[in-house]
N, CA and C atoms as a LAMMPS dump frame, in Angstrom:
ITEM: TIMESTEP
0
ITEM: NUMBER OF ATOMS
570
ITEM: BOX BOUNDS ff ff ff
-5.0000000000000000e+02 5.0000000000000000e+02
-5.0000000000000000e+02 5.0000000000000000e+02
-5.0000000000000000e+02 5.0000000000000000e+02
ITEM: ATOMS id mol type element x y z
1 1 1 N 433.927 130.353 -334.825
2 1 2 C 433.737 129.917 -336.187
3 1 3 C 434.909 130.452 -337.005
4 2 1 N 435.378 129.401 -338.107
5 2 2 C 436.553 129.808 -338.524
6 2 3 C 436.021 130.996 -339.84
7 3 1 N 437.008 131.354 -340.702
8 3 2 C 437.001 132.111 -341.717
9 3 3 C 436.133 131.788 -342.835
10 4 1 N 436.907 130.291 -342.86
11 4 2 C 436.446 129.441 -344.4
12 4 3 C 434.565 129.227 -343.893
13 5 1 N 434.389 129.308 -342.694
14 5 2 C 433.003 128.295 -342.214
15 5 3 C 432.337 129.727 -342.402
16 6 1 N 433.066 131.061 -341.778
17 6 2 C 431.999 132.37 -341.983
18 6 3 C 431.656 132.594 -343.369
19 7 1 N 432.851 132.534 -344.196
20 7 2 C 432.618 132.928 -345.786
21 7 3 C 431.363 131.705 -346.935
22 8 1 N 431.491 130.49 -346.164
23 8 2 C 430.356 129.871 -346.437
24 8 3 C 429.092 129.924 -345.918
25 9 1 N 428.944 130.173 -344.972
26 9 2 C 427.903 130.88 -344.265
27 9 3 C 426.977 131.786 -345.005
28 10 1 N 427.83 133.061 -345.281
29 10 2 C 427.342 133.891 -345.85
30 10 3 C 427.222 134.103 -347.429
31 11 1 N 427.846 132.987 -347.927
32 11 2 C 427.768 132.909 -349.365
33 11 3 C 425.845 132.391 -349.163
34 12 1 N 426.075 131.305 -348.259
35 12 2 C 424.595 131.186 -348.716
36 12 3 C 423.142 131.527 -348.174
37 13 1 N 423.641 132.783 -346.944
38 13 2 C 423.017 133.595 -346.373
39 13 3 C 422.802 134.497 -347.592
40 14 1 N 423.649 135.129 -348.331
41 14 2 C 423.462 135.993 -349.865
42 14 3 C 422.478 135.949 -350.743
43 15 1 N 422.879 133.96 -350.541
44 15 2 C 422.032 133.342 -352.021
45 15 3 C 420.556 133.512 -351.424
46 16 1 N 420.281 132.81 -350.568
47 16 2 C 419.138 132.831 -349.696
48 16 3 C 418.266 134.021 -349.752
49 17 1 N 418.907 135.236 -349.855
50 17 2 C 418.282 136.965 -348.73
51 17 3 C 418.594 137.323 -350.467
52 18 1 N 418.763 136.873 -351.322
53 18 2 C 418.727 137.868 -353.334
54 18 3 C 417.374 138.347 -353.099
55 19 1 N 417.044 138.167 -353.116
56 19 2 C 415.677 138.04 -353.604
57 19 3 C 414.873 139.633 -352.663
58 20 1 N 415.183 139.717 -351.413
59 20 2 C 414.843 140.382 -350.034
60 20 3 C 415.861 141.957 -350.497
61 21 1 N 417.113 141.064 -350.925
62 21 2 C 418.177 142.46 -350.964
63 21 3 C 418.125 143.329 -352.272
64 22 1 N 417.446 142.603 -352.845
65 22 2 C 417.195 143.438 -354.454
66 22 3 C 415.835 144.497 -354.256
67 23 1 N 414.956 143.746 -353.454
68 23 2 C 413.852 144.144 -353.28
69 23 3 C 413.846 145.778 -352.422
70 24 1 N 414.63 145.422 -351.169
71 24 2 C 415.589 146.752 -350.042
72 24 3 C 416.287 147.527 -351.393
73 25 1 N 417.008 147.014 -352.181
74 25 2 C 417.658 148.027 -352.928
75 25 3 C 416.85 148.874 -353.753
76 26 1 N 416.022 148.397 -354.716
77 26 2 C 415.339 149.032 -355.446
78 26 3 C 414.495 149.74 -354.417
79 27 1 N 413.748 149.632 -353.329
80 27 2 C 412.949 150.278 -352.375
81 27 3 C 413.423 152.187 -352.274
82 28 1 N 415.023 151.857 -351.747
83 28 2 C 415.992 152.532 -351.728
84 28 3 C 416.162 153.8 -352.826
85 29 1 N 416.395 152.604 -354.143
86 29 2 C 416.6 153.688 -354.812
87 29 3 C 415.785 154.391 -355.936
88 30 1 N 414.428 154.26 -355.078
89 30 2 C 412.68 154.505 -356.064
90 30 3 C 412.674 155.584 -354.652
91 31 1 N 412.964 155.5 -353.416
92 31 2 C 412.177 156.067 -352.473
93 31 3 C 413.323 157.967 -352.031
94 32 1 N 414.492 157.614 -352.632
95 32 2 C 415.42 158.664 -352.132
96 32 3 C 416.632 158.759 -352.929
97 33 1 N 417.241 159.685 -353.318
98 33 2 C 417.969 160.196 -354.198
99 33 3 C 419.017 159.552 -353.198
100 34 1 N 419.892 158.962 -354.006
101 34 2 C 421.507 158.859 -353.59
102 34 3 C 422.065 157.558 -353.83
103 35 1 N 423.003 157.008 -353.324
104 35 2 C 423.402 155.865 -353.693
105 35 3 C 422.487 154.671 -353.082
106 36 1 N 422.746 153.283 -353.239
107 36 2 C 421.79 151.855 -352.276
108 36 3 C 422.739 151.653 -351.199
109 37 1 N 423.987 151.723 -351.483
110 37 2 C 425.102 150.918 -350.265
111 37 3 C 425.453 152.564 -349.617
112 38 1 N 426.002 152.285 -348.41
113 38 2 C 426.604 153.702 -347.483
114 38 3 C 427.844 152.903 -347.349
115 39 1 N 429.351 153.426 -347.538
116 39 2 C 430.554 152.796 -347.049
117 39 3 C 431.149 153.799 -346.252
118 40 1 N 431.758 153.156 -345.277
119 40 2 C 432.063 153.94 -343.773
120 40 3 C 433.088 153.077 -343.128
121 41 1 N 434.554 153.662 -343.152
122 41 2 C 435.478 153.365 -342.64
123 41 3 C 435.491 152.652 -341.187
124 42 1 N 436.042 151.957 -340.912
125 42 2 C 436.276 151.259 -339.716
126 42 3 C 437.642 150.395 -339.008
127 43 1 N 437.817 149.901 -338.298
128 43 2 C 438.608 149.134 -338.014
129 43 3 C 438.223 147.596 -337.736
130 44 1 N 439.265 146.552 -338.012
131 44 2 C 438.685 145.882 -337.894
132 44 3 C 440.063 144.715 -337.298
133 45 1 N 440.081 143.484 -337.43
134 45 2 C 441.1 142.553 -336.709
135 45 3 C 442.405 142.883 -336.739
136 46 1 N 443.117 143.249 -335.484
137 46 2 C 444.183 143.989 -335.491
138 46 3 C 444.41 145.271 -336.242
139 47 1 N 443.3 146.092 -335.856
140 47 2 C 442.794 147.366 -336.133
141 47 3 C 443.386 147.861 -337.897
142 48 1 N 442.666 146.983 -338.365
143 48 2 C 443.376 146.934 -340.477
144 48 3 C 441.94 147.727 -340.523
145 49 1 N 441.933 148.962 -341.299
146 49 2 C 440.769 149.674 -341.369
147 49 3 C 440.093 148.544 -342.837
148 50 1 N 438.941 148.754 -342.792
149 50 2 C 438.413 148.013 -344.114
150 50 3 C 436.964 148.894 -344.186
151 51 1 N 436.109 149.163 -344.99
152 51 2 C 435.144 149.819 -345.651
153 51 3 C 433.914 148.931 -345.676
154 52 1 N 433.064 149.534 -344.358
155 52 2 C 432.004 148.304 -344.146
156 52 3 C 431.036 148.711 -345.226
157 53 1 N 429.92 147.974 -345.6
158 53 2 C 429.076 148.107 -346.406
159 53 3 C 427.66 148.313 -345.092
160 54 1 N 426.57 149.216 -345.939
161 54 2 C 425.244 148.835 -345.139
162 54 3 C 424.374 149.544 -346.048
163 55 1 N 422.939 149.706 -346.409
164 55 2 C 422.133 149.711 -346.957
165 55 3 C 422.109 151.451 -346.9
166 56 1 N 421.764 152.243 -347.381
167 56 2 C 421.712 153.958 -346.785
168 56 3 C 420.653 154.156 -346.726
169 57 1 N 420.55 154.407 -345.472
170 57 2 C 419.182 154.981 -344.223
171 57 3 C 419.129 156.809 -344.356
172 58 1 N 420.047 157.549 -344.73
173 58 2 C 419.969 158.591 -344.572
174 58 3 C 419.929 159.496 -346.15
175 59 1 N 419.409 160.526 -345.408
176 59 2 C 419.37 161.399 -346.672
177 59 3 C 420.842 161.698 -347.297
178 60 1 N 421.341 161.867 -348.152
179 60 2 C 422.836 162.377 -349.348
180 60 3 C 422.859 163.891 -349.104
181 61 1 N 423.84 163.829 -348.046
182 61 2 C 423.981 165.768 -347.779
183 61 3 C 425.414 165.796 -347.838
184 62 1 N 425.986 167.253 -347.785
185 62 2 C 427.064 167.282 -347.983
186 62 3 C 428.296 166.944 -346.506
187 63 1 N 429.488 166.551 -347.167
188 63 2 C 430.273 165.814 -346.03
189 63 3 C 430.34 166.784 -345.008
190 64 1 N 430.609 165.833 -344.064
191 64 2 C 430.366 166.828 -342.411
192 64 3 C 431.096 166.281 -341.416
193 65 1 N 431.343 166.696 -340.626
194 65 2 C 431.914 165.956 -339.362
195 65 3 C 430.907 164.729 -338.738
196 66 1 N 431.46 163.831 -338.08
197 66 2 C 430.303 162.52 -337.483
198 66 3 C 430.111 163.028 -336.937
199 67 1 N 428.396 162.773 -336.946
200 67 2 C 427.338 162.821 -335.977
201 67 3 C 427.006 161.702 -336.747
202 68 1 N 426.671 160.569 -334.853
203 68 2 C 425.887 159.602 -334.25
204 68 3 C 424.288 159.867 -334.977
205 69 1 N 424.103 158.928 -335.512
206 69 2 C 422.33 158.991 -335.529
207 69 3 C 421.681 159.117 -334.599
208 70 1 N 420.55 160.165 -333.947
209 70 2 C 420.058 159.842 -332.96
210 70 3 C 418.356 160.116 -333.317
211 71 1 N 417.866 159.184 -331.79
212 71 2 C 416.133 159.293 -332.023
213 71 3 C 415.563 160.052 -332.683
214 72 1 N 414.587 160.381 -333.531
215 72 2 C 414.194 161.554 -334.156
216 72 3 C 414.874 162.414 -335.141
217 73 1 N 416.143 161.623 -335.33
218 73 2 C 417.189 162.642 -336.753
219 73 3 C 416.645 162.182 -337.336
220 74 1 N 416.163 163.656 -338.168
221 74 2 C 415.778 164.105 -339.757
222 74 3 C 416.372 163.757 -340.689
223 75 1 N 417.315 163.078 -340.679
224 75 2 C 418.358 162.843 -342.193
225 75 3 C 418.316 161.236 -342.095
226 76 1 N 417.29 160.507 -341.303
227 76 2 C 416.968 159.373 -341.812
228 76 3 C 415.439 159.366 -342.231
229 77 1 N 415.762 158.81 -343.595
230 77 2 C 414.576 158.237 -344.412
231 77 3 C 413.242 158.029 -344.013
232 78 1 N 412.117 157.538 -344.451
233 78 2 C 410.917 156.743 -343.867
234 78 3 C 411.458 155.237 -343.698
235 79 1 N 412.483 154.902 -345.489
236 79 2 C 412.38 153.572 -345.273
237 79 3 C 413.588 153.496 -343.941
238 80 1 N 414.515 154.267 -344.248
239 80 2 C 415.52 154.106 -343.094
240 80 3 C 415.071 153.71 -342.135
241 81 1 N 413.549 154.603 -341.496
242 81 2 C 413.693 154.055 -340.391
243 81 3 C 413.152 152.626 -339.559
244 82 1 N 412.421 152.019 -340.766
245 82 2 C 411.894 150.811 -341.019
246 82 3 C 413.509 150.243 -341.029
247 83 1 N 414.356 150.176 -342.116
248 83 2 C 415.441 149.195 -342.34
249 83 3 C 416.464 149.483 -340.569
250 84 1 N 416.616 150.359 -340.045
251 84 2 C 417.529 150.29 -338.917
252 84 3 C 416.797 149.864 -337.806
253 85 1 N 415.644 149.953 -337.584
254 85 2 C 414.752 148.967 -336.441
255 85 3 C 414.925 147.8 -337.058
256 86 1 N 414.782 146.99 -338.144
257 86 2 C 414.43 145.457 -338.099
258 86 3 C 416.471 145.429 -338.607
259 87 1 N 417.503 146.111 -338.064
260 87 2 C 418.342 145.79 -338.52
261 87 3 C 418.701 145.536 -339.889
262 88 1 N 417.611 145.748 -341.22
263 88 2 C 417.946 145.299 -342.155
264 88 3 C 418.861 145.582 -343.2
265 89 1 N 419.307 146.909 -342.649
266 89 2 C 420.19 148.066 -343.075
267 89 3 C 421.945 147.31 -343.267
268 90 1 N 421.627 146.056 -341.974
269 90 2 C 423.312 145.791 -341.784
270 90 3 C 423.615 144.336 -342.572
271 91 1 N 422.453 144.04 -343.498
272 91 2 C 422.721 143.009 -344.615
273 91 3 C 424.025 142.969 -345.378
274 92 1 N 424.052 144.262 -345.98
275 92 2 C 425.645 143.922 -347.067
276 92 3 C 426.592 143.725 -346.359
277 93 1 N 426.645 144.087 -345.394
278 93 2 C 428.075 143.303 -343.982
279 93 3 C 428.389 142.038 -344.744
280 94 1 N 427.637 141.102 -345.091
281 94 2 C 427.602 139.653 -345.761
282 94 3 C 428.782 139.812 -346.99
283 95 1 N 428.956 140.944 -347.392
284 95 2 C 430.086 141.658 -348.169
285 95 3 C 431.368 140.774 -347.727
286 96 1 N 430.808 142.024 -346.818
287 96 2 C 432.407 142.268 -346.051
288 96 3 C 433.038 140.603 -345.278
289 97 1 N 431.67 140.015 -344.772
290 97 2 C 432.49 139.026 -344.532
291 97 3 C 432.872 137.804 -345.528
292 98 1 N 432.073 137.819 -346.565
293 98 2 C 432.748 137.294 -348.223
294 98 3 C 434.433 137.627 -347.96
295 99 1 N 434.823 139.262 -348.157
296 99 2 C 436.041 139.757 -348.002
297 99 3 C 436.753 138.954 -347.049
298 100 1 N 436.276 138.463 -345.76
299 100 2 C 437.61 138.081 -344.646
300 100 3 C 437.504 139.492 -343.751
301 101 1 N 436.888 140.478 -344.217
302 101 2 C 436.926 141.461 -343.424
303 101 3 C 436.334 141.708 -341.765
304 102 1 N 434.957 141.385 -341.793
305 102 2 C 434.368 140.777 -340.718
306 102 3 C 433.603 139.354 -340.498
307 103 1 N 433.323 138.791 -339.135
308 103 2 C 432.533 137.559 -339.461
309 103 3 C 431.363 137.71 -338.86
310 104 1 N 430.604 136.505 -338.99
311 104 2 C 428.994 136.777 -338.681
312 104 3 C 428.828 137.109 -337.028
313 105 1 N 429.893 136.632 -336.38
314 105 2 C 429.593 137.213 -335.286
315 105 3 C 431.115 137.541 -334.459
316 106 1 N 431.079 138.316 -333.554
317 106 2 C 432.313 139.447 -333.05
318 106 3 C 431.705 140.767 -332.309
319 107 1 N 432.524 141.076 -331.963
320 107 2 C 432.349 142.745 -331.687
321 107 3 C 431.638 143.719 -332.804
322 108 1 N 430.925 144.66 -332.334
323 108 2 C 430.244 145.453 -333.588
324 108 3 C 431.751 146.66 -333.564
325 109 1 N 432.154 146.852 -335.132
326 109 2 C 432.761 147.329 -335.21
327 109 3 C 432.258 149.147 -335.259
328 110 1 N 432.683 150.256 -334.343
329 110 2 C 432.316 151.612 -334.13
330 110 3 C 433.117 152.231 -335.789
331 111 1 N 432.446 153.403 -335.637
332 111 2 C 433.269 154.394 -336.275
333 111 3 C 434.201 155.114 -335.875
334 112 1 N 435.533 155.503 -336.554
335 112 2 C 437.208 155.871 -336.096
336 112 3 C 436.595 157.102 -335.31
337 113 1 N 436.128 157.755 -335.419
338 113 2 C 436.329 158.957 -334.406
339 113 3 C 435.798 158.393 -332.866
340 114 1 N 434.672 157.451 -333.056
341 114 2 C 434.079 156.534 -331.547
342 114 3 C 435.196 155.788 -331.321
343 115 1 N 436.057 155.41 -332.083
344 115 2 C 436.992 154.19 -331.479
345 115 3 C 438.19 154.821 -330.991
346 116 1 N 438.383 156.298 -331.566
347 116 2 C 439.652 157.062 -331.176
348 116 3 C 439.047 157.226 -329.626
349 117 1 N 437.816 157.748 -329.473
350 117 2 C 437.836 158.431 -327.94
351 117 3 C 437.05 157.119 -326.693
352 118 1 N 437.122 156.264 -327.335
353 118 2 C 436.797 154.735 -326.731
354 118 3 C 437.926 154.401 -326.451
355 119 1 N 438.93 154.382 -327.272
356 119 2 C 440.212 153.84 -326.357
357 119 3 C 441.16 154.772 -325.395
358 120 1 N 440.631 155.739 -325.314
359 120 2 C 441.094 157.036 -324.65
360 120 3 C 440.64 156.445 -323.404
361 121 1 N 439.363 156.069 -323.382
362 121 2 C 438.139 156.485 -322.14
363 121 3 C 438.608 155.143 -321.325
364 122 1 N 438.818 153.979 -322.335
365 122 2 C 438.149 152.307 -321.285
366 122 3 C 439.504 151.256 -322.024
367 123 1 N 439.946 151.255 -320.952
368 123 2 C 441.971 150.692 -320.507
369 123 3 C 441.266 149.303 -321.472
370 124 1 N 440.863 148.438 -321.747
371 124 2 C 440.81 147.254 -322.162
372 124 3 C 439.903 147.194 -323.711
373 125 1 N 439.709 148.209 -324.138
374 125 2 C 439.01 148.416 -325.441
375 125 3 C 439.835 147.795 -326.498
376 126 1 N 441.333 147.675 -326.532
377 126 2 C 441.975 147.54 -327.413
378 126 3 C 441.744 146.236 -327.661
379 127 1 N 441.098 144.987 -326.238
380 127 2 C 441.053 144.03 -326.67
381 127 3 C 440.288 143.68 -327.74
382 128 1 N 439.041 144.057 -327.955
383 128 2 C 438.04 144.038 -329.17
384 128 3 C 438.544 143.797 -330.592
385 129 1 N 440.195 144.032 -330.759
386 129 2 C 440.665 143.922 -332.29
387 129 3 C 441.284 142.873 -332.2
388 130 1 N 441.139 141.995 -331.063
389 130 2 C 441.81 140.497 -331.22
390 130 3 C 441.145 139.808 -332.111
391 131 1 N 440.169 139.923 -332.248
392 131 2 C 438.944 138.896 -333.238
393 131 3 C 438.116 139.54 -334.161
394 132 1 N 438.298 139.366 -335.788
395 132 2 C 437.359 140.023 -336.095
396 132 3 C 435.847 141.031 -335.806
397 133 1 N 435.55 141.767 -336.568
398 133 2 C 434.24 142.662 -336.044
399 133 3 C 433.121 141.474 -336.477
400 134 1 N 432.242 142.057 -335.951
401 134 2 C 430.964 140.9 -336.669
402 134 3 C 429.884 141.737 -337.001
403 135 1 N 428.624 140.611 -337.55
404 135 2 C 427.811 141.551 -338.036
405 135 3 C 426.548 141.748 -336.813
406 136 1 N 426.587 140.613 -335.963
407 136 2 C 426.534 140.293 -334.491
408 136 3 C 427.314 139.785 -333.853
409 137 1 N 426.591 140.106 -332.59
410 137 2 C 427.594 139.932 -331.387
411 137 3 C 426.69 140.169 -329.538
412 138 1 N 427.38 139.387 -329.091
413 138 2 C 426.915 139.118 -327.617
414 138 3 C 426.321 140.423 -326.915
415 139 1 N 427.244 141.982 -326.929
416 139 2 C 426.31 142.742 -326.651
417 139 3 C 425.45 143.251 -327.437
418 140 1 N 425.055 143.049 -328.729
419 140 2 C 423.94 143.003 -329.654
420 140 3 C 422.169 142.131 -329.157
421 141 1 N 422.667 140.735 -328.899
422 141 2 C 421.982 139.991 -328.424
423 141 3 C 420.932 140.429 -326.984
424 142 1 N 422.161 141.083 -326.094
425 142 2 C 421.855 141.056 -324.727
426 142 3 C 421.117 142.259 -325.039
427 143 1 N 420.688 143.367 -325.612
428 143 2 C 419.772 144.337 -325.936
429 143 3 C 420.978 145.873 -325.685
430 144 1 N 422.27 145.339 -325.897
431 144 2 C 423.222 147.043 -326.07
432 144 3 C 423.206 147.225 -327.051
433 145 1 N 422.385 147.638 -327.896
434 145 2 C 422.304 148.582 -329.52
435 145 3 C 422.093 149.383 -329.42
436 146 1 N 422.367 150.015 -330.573
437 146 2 C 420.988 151.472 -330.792
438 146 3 C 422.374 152.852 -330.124
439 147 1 N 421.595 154.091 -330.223
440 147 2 C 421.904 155.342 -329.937
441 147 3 C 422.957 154.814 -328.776
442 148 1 N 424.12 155.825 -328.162
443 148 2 C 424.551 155.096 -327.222
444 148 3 C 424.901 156.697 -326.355
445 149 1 N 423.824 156.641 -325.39
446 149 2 C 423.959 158.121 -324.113
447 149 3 C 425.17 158.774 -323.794
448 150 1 N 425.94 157.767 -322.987
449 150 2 C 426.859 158.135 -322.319
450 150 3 C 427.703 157.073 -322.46
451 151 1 N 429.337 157.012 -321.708
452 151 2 C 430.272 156.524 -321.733
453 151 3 C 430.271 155.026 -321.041
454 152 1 N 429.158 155.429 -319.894
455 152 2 C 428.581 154.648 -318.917
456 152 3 C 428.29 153.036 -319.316
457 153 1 N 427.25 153.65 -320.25
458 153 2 C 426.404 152.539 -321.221
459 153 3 C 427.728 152.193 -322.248
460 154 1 N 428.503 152.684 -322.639
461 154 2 C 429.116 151.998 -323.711
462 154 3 C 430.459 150.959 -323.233
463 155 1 N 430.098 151.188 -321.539
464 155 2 C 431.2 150.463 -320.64
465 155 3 C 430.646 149.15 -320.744
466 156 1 N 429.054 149.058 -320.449
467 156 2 C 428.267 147.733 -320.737
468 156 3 C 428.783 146.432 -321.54
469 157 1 N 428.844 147.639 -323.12
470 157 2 C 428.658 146.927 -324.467
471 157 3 C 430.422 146.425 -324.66
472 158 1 N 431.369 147.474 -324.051
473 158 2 C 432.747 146.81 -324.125
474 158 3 C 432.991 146.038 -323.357
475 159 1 N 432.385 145.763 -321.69
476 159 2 C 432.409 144.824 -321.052
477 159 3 C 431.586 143.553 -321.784
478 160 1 N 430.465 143.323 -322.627
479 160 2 C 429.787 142.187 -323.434
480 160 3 C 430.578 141.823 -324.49
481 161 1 N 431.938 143.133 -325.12
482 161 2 C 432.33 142.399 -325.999
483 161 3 C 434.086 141.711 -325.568
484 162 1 N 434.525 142.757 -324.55
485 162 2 C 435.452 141.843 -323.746
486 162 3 C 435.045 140.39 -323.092
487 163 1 N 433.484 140.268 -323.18
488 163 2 C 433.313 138.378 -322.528
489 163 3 C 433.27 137.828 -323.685
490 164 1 N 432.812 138.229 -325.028
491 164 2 C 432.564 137.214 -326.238
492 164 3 C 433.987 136.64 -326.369
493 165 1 N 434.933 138.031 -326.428
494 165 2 C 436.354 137.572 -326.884
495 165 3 C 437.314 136.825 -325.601
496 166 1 N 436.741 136.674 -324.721
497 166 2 C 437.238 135.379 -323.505
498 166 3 C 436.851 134.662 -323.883
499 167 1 N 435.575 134.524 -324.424
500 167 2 C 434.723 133.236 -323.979
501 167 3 C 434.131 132.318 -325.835
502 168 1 N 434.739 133.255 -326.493
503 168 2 C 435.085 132.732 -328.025
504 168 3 C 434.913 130.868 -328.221
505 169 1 N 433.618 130.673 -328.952
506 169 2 C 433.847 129.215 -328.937
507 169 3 C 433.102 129.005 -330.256
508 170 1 N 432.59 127.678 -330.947
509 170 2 C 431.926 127.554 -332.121
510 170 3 C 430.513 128.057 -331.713
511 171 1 N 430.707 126.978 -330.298
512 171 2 C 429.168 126.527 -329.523
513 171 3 C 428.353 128.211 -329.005
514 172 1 N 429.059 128.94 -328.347
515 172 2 C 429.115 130.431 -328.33
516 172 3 C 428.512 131.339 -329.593
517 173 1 N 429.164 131.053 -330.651
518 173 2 C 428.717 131.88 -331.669
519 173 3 C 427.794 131.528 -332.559
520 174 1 N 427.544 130 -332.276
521 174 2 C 426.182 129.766 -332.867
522 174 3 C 424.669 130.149 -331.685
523 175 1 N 425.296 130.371 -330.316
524 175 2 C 424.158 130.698 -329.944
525 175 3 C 423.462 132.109 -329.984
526 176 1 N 425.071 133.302 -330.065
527 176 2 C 424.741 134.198 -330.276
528 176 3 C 423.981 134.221 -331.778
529 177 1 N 424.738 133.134 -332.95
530 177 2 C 423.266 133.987 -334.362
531 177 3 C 421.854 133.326 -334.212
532 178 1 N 421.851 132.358 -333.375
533 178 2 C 420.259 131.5 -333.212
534 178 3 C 419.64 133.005 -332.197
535 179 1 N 419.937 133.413 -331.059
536 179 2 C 420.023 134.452 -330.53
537 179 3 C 419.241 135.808 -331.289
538 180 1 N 420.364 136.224 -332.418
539 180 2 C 420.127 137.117 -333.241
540 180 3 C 419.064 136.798 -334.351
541 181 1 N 418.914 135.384 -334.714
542 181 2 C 417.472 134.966 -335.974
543 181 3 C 416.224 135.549 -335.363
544 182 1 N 415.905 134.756 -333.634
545 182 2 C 415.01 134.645 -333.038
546 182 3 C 414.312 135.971 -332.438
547 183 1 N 415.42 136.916 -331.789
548 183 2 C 414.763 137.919 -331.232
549 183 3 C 415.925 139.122 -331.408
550 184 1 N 416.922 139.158 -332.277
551 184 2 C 417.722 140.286 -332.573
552 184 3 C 417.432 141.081 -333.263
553 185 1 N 416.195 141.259 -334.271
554 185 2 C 416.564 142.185 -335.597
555 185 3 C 415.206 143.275 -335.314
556 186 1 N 414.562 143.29 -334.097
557 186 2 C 413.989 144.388 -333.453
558 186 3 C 414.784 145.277 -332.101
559 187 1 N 415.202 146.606 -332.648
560 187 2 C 415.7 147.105 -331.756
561 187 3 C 415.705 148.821 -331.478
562 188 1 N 416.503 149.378 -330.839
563 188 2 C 415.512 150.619 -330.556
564 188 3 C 416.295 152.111 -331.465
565 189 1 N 417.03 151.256 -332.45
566 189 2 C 417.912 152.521 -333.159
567 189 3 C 417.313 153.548 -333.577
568 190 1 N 417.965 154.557 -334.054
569 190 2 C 416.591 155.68 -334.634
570 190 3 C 416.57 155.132 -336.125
């Protein structure tokens, strides 16, 4: 899917989800002190860092080194943990792909310190910045989300996103978001 077809997409994926995203926001910011949006550096098509948007799941503590969310962390919310199981957390992405920054579907874009020691680890990672990030994507679909163990498992999700970016088509990326409507937005994040 081209640029112009993602940015219409999501203009009226926006218009559509007002109503849902006002509702998540105010939830947000009645239920926990801090800001509604979380922005978090990334990389993205031909590794241009850009500032993803997502809903904030976690408690407002002071800056720290990354740490990964994992099962049972305390510094996500009640609603957090409602909004990162039904995915609903990764709505303002629709932002970003307004921007040109990411499109509705691609590689999930990691955070720089995961992507510094990802391309250390797995010789073909670099391919992932051929094509925009998305807000889904093929190993999203196939059930690689969520917490990620070992290096092992994240060989999976770069091998699912090295086939999207072979196998890149219209027909492809509409099956991955029919994919993602139908049975994507339950998953096992903390």
């Amino acid at each position: 899917m081209g640029s112009l077809q993602n940015k219409l997409l999501a203009a009226l994926i926006l218009l559509l989800l007002l109503p849902l995203l006002f509702t998540l926001a105010l939830l947000i910011r009645l239920t926990s002190k801090g800001p509604v949006l979380f922005k978090q550096q990334r990389l993205g098509l031909n590794k241009q860092p850009f500032a993803i948007y997502k809903f904030r799941t976690m408690r407002v503590s002071a800056p720290q080194v990354f740490k990964a969310a994992m099962p049972g962390d305390m510094r996500i919310t009640k609603l957090g943990h409602f909004l990162r199981k039904t995915s609903l957390d990764e709505l303002p992405q629709l932002l970003n792909v307004l921007k040109g920054e990411m499109a509705l579907v691609g590689p999930r874009p990691y955070v720089l310190e995961q992507n510094q020691h990802y391309e250390r680890v797995f010789a073909n990672y670099h391919l992932r910045y051929t094509v925009p990030p998305g807000m889904t994507g093929w190993a999203q679909v196939k059930g690689l989300r969520g917490y990620v163990k070992s290096d092992t498992e994240m060989q999976q999700r770069v091998n699912a996103d090295i086939y999207y970016v072979q196998h890149k088509t219209l027909l492809f990326d509409i099956k991955i978001m029919l994919r993602t409507i139908i049975h994507g937005f339950i998953n096992n994040q903390p």
